[in-house]
GUVEX-185037 format. One record per residue: z, y, x of N, C-alpha, C, O in turn; residue number from 1. Coordinates in steps of 0.2 Angstrom, whole numbers, plus 2048, in hexadecimal, padded with zeros to 3 digits. Layout:
BEGIN
r npz:Z&npy:Y&npx:X&capz:Z&capy:Y&capx:X&cpz:Z&cpy:Y&cpx:X&opz:Z&opy:Y&opx:X&i:NUM
...
END
This chain:
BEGIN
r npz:D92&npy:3A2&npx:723&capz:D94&capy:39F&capx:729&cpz:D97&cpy:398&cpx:728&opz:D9B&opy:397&opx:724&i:1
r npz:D96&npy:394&npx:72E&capz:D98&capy:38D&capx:72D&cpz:D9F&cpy:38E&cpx:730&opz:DA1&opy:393&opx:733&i:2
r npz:DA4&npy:388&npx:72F&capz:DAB&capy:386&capx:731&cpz:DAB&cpy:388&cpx:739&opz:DA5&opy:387&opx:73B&i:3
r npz:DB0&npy:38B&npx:73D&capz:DB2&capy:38A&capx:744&cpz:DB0&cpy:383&cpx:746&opz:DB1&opy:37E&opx:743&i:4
r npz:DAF&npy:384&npx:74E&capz:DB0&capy:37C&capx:751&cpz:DB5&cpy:37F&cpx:756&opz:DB2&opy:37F&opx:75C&i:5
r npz:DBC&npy:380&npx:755&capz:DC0&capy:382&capx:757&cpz:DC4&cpy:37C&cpx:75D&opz:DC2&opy:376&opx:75C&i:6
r npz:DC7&npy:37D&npx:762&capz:DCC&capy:378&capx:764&cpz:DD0&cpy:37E&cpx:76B&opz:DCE&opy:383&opx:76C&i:7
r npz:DD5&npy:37B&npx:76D&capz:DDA&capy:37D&capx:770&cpz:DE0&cpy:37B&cpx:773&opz:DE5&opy:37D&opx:770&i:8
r npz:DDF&npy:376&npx:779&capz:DE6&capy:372&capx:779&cpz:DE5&cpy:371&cpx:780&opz:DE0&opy:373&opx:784&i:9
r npz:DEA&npy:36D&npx:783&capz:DEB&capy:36B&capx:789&cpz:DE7&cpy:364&cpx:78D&opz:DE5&opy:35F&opx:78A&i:10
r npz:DE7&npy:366&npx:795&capz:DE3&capy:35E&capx:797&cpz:DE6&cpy:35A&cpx:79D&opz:DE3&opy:35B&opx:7A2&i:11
r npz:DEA&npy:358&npx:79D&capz:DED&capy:355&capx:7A1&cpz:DE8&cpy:352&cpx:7A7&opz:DE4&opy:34D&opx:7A7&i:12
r npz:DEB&npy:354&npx:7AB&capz:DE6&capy:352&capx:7B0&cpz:DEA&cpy:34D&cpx:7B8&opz:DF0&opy:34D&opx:7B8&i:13
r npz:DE8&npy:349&npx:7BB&capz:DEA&capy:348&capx:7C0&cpz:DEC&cpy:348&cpx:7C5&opz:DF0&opy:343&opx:7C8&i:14
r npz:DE9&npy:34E&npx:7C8&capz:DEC&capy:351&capx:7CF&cpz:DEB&cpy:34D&cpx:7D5&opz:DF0&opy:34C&opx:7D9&i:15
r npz:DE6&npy:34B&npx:7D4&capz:DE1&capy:349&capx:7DC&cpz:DDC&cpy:34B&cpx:7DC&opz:DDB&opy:351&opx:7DA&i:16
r npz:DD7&npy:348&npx:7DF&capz:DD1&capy:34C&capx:7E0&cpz:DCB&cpy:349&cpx:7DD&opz:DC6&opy:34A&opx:7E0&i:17
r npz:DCB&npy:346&npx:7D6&capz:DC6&capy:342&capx:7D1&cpz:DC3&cpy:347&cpx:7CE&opz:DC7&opy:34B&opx:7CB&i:18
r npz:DBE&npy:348&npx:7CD&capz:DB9&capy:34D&capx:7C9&cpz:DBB&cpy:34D&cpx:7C0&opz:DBD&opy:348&opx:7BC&i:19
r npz:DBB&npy:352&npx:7BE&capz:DBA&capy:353&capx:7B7&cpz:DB5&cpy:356&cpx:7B4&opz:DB3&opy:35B&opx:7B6&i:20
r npz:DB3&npy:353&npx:7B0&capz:DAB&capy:356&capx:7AC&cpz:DAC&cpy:354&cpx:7A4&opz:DAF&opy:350&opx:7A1&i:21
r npz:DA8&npy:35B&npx:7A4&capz:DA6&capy:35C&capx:79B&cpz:DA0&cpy:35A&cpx:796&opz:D9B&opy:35C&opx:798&i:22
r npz:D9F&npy:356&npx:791&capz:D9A&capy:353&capx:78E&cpz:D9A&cpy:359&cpx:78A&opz:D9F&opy:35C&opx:788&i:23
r npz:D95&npy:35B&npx:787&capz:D93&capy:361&capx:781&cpz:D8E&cpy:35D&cpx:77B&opz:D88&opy:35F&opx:77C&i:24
r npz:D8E&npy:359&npx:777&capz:D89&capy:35A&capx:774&cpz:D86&cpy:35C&cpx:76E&opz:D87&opy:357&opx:76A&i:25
r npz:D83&npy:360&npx:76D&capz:D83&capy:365&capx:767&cpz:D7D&cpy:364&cpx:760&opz:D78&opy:366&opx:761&i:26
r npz:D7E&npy:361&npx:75B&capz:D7C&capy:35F&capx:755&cpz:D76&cpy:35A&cpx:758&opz:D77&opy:356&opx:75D&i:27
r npz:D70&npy:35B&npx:752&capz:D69&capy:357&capx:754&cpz:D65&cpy:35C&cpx:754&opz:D68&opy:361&opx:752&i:28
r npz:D5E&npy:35A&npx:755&capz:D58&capy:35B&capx:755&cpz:D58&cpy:363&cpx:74F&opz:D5A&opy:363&opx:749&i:29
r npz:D55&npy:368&npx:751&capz:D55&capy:36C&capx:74B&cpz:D5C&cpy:371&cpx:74C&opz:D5C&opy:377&opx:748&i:30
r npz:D61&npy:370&npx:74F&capz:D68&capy:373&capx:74F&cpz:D68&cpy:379&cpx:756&opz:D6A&opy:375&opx:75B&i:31
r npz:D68&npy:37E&npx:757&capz:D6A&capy:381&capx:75A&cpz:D6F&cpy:385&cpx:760&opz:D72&opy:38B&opx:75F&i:32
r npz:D70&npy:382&npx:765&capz:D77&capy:383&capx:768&cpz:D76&cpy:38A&cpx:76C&opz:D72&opy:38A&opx:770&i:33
r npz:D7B&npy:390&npx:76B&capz:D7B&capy:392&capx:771&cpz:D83&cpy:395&cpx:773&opz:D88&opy:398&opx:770&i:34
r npz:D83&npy:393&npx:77A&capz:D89&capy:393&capx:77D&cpz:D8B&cpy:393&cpx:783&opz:D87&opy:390&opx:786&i:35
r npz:D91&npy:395&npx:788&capz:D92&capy:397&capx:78F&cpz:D98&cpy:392&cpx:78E&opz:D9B&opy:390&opx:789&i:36
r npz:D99&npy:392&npx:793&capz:D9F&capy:38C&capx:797&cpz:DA4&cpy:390&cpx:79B&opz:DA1&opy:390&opx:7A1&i:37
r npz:DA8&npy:392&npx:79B&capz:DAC&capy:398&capx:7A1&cpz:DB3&cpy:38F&cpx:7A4&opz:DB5&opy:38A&opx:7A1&i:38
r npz:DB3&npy:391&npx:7AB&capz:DBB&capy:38F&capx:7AD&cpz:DBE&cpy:396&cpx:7AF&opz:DBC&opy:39B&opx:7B3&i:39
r npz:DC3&npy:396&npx:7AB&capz:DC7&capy:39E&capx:7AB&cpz:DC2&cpy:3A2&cpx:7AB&opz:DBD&opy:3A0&opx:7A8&i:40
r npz:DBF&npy:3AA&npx:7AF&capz:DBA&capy:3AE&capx:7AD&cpz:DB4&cpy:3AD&cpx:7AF&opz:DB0&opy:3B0&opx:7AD&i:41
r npz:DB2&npy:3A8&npx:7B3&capz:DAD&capy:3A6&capx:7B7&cpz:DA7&cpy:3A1&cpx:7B1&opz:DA9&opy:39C&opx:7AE&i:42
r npz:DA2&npy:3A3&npx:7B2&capz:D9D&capy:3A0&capx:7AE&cpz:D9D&cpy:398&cpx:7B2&opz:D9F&opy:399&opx:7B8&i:43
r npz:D9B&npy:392&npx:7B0&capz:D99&capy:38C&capx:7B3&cpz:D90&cpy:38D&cpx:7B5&opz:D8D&opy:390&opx:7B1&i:44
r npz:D8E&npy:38B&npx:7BA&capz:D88&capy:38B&capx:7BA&cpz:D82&cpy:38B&cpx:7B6&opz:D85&opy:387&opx:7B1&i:45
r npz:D7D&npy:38C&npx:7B5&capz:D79&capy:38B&capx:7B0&cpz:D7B&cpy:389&cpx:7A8&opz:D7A&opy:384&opx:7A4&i:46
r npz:D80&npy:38D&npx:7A7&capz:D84&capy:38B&capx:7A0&cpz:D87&cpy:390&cpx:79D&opz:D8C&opy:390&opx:79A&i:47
r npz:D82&npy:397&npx:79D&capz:D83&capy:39D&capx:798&cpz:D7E&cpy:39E&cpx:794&opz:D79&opy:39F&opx:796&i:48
r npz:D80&npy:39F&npx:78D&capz:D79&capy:39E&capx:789&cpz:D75&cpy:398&cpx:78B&opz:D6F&opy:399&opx:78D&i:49
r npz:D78&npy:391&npx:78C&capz:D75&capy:38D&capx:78A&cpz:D72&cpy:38B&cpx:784&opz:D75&opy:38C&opx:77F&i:50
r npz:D6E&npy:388&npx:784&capz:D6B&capy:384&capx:77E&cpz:D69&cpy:37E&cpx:77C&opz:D65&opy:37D&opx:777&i:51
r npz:D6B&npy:37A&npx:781&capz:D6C&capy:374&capx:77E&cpz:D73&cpy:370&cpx:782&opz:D76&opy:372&opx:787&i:52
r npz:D75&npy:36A&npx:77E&capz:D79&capy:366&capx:781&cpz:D7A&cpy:362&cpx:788&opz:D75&opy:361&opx:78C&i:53
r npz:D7F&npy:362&npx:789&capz:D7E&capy:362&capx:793&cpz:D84&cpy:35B&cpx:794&opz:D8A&opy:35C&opx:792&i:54
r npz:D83&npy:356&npx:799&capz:D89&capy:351&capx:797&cpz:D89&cpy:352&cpx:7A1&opz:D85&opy:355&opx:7A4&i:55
r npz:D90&npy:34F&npx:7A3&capz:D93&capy:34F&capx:7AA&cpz:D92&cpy:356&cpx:7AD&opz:D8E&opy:356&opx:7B2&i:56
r npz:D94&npy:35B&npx:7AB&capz:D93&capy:360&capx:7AD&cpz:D9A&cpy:360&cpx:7AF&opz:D9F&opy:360&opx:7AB&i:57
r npz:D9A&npy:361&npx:7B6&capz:DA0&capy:362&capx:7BC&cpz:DA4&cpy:369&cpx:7B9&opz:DA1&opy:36E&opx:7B7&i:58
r npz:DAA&npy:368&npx:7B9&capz:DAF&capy:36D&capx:7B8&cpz:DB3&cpy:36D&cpx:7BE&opz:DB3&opy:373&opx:7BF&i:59
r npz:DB6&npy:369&npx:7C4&capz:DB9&capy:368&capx:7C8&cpz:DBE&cpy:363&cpx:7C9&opz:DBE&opy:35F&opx:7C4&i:60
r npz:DC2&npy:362&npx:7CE&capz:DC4&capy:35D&capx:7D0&cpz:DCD&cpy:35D&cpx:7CC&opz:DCF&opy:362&opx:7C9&i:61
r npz:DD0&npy:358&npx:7CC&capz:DD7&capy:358&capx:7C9&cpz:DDB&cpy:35C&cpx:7CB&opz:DE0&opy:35E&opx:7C8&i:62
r npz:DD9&npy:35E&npx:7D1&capz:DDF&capy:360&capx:7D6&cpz:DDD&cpy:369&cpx:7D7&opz:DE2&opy:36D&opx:7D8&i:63
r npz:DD7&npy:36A&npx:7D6&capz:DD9&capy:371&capx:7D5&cpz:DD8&cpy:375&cpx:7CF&opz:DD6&opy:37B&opx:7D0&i:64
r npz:DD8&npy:371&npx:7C9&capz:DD6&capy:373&capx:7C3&cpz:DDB&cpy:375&cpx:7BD&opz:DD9&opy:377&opx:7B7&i:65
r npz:DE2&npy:374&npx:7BF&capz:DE9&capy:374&capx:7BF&cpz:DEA&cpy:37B&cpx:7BB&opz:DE8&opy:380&opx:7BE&i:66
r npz:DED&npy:37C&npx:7B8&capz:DED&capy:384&capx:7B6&cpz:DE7&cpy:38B&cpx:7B2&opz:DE7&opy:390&opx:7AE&i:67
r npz:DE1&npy:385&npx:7B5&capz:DD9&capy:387&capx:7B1&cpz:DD8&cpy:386&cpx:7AB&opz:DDA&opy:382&opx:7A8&i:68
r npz:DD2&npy:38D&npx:7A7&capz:DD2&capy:38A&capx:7A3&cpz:DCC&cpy:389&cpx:7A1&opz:DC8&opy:38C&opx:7A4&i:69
r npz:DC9&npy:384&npx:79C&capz:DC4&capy:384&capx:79B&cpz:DC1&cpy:386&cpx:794&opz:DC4&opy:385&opx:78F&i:70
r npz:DBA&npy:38B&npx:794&capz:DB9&capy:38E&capx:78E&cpz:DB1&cpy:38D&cpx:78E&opz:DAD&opy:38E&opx:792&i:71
r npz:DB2&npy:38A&npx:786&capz:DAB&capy:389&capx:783&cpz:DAA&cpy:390&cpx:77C&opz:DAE&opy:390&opx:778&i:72
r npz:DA7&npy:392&npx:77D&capz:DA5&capy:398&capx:777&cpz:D9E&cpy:39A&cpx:777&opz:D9B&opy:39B&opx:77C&i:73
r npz:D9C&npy:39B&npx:771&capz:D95&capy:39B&capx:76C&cpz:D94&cpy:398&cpx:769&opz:D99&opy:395&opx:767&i:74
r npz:D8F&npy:397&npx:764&capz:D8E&capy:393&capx:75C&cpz:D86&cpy:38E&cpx:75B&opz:D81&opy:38D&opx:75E&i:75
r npz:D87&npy:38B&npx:756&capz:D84&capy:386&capx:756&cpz:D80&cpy:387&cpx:74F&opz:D83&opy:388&opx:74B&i:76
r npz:D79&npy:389&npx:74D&capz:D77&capy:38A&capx:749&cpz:D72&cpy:385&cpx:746&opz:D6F&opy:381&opx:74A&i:77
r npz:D72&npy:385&npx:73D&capz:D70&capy:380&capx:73A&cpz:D67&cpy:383&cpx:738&opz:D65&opy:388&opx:735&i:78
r npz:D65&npy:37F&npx:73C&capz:D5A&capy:381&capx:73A&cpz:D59&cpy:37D&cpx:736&opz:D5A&opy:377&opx:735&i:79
r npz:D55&npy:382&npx:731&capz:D50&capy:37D&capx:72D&cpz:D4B&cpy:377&cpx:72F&opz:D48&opy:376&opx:734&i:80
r npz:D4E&npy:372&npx:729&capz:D4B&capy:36E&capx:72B&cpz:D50&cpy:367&cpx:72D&opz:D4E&opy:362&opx:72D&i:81
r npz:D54&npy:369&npx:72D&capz:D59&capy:365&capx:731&cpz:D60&cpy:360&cpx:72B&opz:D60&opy:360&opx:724&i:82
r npz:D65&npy:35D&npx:730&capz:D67&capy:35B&capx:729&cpz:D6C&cpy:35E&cpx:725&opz:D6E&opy:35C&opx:720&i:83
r npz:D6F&npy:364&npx:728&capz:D75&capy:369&capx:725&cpz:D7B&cpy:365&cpx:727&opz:D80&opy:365&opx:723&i:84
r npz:D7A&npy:362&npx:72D&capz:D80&capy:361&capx:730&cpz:D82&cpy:362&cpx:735&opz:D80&opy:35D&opx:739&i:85
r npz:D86&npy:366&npx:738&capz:D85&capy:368&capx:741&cpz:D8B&cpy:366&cpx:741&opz:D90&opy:365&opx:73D&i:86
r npz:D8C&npy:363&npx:747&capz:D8F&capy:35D&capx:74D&cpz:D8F&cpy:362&cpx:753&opz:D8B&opy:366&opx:755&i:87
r npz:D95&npy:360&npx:756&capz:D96&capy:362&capx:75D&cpz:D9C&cpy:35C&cpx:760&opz:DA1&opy:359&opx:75D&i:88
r npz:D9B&npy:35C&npx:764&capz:D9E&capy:354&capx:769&cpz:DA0&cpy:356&cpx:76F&opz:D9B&opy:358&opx:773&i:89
r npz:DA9&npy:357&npx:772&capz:DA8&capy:359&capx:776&cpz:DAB&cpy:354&cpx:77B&opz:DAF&opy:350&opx:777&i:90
r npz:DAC&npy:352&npx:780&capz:DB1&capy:34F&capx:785&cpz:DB2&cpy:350&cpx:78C&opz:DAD&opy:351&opx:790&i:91
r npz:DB8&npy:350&npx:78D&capz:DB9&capy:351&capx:795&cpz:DBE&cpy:34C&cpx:799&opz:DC4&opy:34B&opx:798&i:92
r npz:DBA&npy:34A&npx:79B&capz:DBC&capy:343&capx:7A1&cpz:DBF&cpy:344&cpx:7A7&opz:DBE&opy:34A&opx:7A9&i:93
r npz:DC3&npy:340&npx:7AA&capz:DC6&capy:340&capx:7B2&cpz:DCB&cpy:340&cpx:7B0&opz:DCD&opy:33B&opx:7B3&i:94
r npz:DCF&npy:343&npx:7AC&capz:DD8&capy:343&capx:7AD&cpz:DDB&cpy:33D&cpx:7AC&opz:DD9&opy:337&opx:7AD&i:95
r npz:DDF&npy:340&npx:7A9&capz:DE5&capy:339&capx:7A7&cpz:DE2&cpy:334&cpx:7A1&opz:DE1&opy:32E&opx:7A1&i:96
r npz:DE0&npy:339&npx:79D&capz:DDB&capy:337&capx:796&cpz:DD5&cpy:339&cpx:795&opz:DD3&opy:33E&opx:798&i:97
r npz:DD0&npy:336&npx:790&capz:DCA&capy:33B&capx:791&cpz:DCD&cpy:33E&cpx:78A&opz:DD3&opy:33C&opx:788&i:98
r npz:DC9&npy:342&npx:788&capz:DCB&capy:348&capx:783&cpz:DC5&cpy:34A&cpx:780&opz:DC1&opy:34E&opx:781&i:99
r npz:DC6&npy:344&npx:77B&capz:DBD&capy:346&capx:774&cpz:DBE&cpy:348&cpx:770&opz:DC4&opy:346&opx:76F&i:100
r npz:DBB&npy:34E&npx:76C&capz:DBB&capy:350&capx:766&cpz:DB4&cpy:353&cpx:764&opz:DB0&opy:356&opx:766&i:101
r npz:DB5&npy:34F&npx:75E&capz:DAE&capy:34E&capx:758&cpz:DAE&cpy:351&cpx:754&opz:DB2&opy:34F&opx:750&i:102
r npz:DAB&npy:357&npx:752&capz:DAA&capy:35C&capx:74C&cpz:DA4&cpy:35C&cpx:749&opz:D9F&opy:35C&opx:74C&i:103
r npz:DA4&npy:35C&npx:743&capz:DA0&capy:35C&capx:73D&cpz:DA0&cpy:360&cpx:738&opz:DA5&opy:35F&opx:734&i:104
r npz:D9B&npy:365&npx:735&capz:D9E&capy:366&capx:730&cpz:D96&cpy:369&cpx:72C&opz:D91&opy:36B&opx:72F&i:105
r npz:D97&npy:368&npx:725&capz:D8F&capy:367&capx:722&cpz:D8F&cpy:371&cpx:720&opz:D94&opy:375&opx:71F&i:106
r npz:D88&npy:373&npx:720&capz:D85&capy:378&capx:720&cpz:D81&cpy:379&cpx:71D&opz:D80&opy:373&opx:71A&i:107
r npz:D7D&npy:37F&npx:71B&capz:D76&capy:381&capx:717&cpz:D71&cpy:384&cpx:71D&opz:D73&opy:387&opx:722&i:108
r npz:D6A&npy:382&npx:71D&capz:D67&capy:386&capx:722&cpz:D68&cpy:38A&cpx:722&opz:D69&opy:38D&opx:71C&i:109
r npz:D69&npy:38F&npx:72A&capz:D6A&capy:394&capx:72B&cpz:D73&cpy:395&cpx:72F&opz:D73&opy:398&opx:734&i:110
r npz:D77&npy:394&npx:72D&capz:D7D&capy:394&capx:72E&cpz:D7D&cpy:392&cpx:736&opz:D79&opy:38F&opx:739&i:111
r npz:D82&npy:396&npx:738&capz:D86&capy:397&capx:740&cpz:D8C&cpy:395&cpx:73F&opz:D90&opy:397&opx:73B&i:112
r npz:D8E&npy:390&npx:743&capz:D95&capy:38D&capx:743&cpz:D98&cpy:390&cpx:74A&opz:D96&opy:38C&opx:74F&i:113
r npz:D9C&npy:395&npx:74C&capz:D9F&capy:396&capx:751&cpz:DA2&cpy:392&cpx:756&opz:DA6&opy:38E&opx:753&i:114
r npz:DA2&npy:392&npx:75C&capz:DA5&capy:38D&capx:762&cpz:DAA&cpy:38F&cpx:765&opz:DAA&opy:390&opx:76B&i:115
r npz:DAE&npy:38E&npx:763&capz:DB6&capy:392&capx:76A&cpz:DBA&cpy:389&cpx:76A&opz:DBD&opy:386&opx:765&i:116
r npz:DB8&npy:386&npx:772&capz:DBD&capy:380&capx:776&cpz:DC0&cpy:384&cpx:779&opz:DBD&opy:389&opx:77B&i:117
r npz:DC6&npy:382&npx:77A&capz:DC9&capy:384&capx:781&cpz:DCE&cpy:37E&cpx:784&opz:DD3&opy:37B&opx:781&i:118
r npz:DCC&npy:37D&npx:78A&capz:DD1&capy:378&capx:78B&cpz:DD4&cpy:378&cpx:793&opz:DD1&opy:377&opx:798&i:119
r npz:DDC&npy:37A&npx:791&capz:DE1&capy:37C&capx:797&cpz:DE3&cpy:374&cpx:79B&opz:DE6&opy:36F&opx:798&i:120
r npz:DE1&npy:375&npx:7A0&capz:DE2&capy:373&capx:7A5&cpz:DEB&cpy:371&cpx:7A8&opz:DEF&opy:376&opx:7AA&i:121
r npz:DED&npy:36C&npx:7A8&capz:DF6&capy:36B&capx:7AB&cpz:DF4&cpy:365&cpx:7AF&opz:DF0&opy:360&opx:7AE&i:122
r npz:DFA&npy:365&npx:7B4&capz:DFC&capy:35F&capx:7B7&cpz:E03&cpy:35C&cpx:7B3&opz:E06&opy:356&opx:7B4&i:123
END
């Protein structure tokens, strides 16, 4: 099994009524994704056992997203054929800052790299 693509930290947001969205995007061509999207227990719409990368995918607005959290969980698998390096890119826009983070980590076919983001929500 491949490295976690681990994260868990806070998103300052700014408590009006501007939209925030999530960028996902998951290795290349040949790579694997599957994954669900929770705000707190609630699935996001067509985003459970997803399988592919998905960009402006609405999470909600600054103002009532406060306290929320946000959870990405599932794994990213290395297919034959490919370059044995899985990539996942994530970012979420609207708040105070945007908040990207870039993971990489080299692999053997076959290898599953596990998904746990989570990202809490504060004004």
């Amino acid at each position: 099994m491949a490295s976690a693509f681990l994260f868990d930290d806070y998103y300052q947001l700014t408590g009006d009524l501007s939209l925030v969205t999530l960028d996902l995007t998951f290795g290349s061509n040949g790579q694997s994704p599957n994954y669900s999207v929770y705000l707190d227990d609630t699935a996001l719409p067509n985003l459970v056992h997803c399988g592919v990368s998905k960009k402006n995918i609405r999470v909600g607005n600054n103002m009532n997203l406060n306290g929320k959290v946000l959870t990405v969980v599932g794994e990213l698998v290395d297919i034959a054929g490919t370059d044995d390096t899985l990539t996942l890119n994530m970012a979420v826009k609207g708040g105070k800052t945007d908040l990207i983070k870039n993971y990489r980590v080299i692999t053997t076919t076959g290898d599953r790299a596990p998904v746990s983001l989570t990202v809490r929500f504060t004004n």
